[in-house]
TORKE-903808 format. One record per residue (C-alpha): residue in three letters; y, x, z; residue number from 1. Coordinates in steps of 0.001 Angstrom, whole numbers, plus 500000, padded with zeros to 6 digits. Layout:
ALA	Y	X	Z	NUM
...
END
This chain:
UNK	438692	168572	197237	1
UNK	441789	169345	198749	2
UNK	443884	168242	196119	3
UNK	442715	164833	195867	4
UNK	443301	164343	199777	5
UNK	446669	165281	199133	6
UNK	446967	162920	196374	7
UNK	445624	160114	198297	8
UNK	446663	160451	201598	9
UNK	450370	160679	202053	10
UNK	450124	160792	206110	11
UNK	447923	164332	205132	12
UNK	449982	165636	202887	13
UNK	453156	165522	204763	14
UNK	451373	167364	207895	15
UNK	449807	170186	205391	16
UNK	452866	171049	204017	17
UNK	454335	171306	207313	18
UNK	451820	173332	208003	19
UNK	452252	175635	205328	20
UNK	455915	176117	206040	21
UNK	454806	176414	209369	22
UNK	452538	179053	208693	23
UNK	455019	180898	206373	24
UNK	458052	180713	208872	25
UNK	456352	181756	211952	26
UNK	455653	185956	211665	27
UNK	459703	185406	211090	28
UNK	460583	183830	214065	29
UNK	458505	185560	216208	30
UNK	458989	189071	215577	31
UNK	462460	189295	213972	32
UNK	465287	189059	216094	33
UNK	469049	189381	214450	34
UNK	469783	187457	211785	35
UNK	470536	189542	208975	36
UNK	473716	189754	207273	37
UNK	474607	189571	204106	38
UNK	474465	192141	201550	39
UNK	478554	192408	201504	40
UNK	480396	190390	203775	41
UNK	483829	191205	201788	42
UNK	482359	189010	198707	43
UNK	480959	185956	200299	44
UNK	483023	183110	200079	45
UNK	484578	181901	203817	46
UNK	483192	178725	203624	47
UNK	479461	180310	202932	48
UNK	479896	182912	206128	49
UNK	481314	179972	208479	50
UNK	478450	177706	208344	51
UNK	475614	180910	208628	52
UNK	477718	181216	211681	53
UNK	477181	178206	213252	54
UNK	474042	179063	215328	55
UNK	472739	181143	217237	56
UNK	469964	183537	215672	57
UNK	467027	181508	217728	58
UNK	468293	178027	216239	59
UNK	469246	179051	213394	60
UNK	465855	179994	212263	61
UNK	464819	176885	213106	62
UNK	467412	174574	211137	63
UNK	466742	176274	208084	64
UNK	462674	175454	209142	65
UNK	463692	171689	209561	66
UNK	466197	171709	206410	67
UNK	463535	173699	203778	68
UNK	460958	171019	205276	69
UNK	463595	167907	204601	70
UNK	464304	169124	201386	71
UNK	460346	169653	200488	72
UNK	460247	165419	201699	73
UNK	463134	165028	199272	74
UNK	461155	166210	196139	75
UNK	458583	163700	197206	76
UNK	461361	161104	196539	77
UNK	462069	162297	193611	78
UNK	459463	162632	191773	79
UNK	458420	159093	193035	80
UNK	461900	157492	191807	81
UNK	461637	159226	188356	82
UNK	457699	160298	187825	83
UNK	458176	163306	186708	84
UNK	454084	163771	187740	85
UNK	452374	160108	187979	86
UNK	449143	161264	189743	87
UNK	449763	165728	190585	88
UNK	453352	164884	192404	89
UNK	451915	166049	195939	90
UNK	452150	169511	194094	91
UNK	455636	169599	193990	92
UNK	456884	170145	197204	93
UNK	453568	172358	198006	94
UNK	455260	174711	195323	95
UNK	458149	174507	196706	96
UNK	457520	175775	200121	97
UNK	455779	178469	198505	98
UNK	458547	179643	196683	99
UNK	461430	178960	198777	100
UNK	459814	180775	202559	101
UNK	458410	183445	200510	102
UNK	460902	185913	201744	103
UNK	461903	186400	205155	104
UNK	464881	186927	204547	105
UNK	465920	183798	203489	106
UNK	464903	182122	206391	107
UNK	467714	181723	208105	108
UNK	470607	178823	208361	109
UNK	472926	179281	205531	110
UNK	474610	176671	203133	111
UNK	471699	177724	200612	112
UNK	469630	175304	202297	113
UNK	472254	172797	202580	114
UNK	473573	173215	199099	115
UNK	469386	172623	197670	116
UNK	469699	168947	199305	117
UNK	472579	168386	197599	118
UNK	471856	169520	194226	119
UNK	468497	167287	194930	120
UNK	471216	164153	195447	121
UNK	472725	165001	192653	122
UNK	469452	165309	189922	123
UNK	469085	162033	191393	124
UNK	472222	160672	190230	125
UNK	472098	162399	186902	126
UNK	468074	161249	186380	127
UNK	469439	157540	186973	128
UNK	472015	157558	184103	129
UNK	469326	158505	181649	130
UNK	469601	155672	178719	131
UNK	472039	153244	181237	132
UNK	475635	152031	180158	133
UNK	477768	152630	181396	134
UNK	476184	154634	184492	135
UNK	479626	155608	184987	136
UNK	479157	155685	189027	137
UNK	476067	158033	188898	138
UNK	477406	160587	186581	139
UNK	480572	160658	189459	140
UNK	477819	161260	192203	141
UNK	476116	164171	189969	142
UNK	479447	166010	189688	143
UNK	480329	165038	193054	144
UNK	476980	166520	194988	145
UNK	477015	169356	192818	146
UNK	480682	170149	193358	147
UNK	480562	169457	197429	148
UNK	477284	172044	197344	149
UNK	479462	174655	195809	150
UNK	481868	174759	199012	151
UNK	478836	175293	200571	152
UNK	476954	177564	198505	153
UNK	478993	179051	195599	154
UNK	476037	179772	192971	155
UNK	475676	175992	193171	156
UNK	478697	176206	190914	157
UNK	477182	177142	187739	158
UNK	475105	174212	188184	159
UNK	478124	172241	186561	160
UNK	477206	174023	183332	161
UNK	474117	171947	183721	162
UNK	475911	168046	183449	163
UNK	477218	168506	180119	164
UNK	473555	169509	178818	165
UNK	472005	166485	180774	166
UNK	474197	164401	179264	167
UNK	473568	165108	175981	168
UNK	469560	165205	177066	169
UNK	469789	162105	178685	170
UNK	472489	159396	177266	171
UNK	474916	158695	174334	172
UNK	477896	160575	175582	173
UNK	481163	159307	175356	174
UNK	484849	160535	176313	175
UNK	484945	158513	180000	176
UNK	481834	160346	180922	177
UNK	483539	163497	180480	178
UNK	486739	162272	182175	179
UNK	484804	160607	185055	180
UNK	482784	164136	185779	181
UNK	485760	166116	185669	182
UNK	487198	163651	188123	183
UNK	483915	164178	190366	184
UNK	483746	167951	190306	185
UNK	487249	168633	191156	186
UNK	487674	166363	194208	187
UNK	485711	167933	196651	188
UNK	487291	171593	195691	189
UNK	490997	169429	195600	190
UNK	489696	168429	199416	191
UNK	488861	171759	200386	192
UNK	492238	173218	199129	193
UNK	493965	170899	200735	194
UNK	492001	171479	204005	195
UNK	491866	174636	203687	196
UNK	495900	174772	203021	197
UNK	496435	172296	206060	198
UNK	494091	174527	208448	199
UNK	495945	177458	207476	200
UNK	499330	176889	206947	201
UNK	499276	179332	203798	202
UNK	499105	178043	200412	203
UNK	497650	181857	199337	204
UNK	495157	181766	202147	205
UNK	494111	178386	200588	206
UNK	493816	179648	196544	207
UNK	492327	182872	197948	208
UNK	489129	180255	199523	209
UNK	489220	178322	196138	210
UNK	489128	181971	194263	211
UNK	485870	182739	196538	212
UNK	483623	180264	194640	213
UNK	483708	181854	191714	214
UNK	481475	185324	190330	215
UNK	482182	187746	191989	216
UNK	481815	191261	190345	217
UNK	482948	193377	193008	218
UNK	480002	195327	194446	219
UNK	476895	196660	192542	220
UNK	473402	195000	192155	221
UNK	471446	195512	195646	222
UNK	468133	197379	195561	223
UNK	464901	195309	195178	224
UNK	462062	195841	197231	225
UNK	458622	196465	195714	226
UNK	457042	193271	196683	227
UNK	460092	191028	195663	228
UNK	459800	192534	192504	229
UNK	456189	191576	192007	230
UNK	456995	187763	193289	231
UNK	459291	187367	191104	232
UNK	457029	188689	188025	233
UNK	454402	186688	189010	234
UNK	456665	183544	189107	235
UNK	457998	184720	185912	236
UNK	454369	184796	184500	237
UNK	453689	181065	185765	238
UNK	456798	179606	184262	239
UNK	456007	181254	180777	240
UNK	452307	179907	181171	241
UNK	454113	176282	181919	242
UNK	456266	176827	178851	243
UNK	453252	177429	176753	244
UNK	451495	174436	178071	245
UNK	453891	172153	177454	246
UNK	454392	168380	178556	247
UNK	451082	166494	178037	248
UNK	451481	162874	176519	249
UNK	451451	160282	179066	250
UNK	451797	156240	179403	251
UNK	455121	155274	180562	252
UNK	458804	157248	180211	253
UNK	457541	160351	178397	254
UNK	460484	160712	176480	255
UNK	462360	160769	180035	256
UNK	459973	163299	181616	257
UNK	460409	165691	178670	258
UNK	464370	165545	178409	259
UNK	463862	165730	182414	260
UNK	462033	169549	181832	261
UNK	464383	170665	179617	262
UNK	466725	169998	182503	263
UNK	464932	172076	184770	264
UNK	464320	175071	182501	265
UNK	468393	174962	182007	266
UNK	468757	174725	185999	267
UNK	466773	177736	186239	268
UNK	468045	179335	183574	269
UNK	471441	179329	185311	270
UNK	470375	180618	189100	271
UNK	468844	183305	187793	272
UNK	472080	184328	186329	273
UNK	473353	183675	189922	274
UNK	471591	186837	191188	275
UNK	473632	188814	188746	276
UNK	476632	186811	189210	277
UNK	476993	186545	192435	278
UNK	475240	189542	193218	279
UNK	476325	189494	197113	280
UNK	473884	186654	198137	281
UNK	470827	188319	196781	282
UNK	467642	186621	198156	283
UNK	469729	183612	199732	284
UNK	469331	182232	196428	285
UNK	465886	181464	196816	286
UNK	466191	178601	198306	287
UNK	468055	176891	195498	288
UNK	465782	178628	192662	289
UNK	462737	177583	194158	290
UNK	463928	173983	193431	291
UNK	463008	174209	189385	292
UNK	460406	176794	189597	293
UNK	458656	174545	191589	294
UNK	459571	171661	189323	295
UNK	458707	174090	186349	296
UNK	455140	175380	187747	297
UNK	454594	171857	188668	298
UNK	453648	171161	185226	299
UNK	451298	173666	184934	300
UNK	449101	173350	187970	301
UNK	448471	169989	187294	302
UNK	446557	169793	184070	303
UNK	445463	173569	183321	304
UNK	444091	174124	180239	305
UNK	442181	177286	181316	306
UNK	440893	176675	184950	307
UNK	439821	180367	185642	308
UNK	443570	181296	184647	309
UNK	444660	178899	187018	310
UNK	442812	179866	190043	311
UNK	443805	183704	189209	312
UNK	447598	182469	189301	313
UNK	446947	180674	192382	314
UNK	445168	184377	193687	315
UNK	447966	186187	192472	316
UNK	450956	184061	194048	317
UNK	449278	183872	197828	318
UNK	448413	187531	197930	319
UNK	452419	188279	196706	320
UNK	453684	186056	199305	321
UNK	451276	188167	201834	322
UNK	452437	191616	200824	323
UNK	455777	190374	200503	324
UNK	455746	188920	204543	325
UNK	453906	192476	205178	326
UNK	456330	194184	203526	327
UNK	459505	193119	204798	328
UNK	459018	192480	208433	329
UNK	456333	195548	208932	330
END
């Protein structure tokens, strides 16, 4: 019953999911006080430590509340510019929110959140060149968003590993789309040298900032809390129940939606290497994850083949976000 009021009534929808952040952001707020820091402050890039350090603990809460929230609303846009679900899309950003509050301690202000609207832009831009010629412009705006969300965020970065597979998923390739997202990765890294450089007045201050975005190998693998651990199992369990279920046929772009999956299964594919390649921003990289695990589960929640496996996933995921809440900030 509630599903189909979410389906058909937008004005709902939008308040329930607010709601549900609402609900998952609030034992946070109201009886954790400190932000906490990162696991190792000597291998987070300066540019990732500047903007968690914009706000004061009591906002800053609160601005990752209203970005996770904006960036929810911005799945809703795209999955209604590129139906990647005709009729179960109000699913999408539920599953989101689920995913991406889960842990406390990623609910803070930190260019994870920022970085997830941009990669968001940036799907956008890569979805819209599927099959057009030249789409030179949106394969530009892909590279671009992608390589502006890496100043902010530097996990985003492996995410450019991801444009060369979409366009081969996507279009008939051909050497100026290579050339022209080259050109639209490096400028906004060429911009931050140079402001960086400028700011500074030392050109090995500058290439040290530049040096930041990349893997970092420097400190060990942090220790995983129980309840983490089983989240992220029983996430893993739902994505390789979506995998098995596969795309059902449907009227309309199929061919799009499918090379459109295969897009998110490589996007989440490379964040989870994140957590061992850039080891220092441990659960912060939640936020950016939840984006294809959401897209991923997505497809399974919507047409179950096994309804009683369904409801036991939906049992399972609730009572980890519960004990993971319980666990953390008890």
């Amino acid at each position: 019953m509630l599903a189909e009021i979410l389906k058909r009534n937008t004005f709902f929808a939008t308040y329930f999911y607010f709601a549900t952040l609402l609900v998952l952001w609030l034992p946070q707020a109201l009886f954790t006080t400190g932000a906490p820091g990162w696991i190792d402050t000597r291998a987070i890039a300066p540019s990732s430590e500047w903007i968690s350090s914009l706000f004061e603990p009591a906002v800053s809460t609160w601005m990752a509340f209203a970005l996770t929230f904006i960036t929810a609303l911005l799945l809703v846009f795209l999955n209604y510019r590129h139906v990647l679900y005709p009729s179960e899309g109000y699913l999408l950003p539920l599953l989101y929110i689920l995913t991406a509050a889960a842990i406390p301690s990623t609910q803070w202000f930190s260019g994870a959140q920022v970085a997830a609207m941009g990669v968001i832009f940036g799907l956008n831009a890569l979805f819209c060149s599927y099959q057009k010629s030249p789409g030179l412009s949106e394969l530009f705006t892909a590279a671009f968003c992608f390589s502006l969300s890496t100043i902010c965020f530097p996990p985003v970065l492996l995410l450019l590993l991801l444009l060369p597979a979409a366009v081969f998923f996507l279009r008939p390739a051909a050497w100026r789309d290579w050339v022209v997202m080259l050109i639209g990765g490096a400028l906004p890294l060429a911009y931050f040298f140079l402001f960086s450089w400028l700011s500074l007045h030392d050109i090995a201050a500058a290439t040290k900032n530049i040096a930041a975005l990349l893997p970092n190998f420097s400190i060990t693998m942090p220790d995983i809390d129980l309840s983490v651990f089983i989240l992220w199992s029983v996430l893993a369990g739902i994505i390789l129940l979506a995998l098995a279920h596969g795309v059902p046929k449907q009227s309309g772009a199929w061919t799009k939606t499918i090379y459109i999956r295969i897009i998110f299964i490589w996007m989440f594919i490379l964040l989870a290497a994140g957590f061992v390649l850039y080891p220092a921003y441990g659960y912060h990289l939640m936020p950016l994850c939840a984006l294809p695990i959401a897209a991923i589960a997505t497809g399974y929640f919507a047409r179950p083949r096994n309804k009683r496996l369904q409801r036991l996933c939906w049992l399972l995921w609730l009572t980890a976000i519960v004990y993971v809440q319980w666990r953390i900030l008890c």
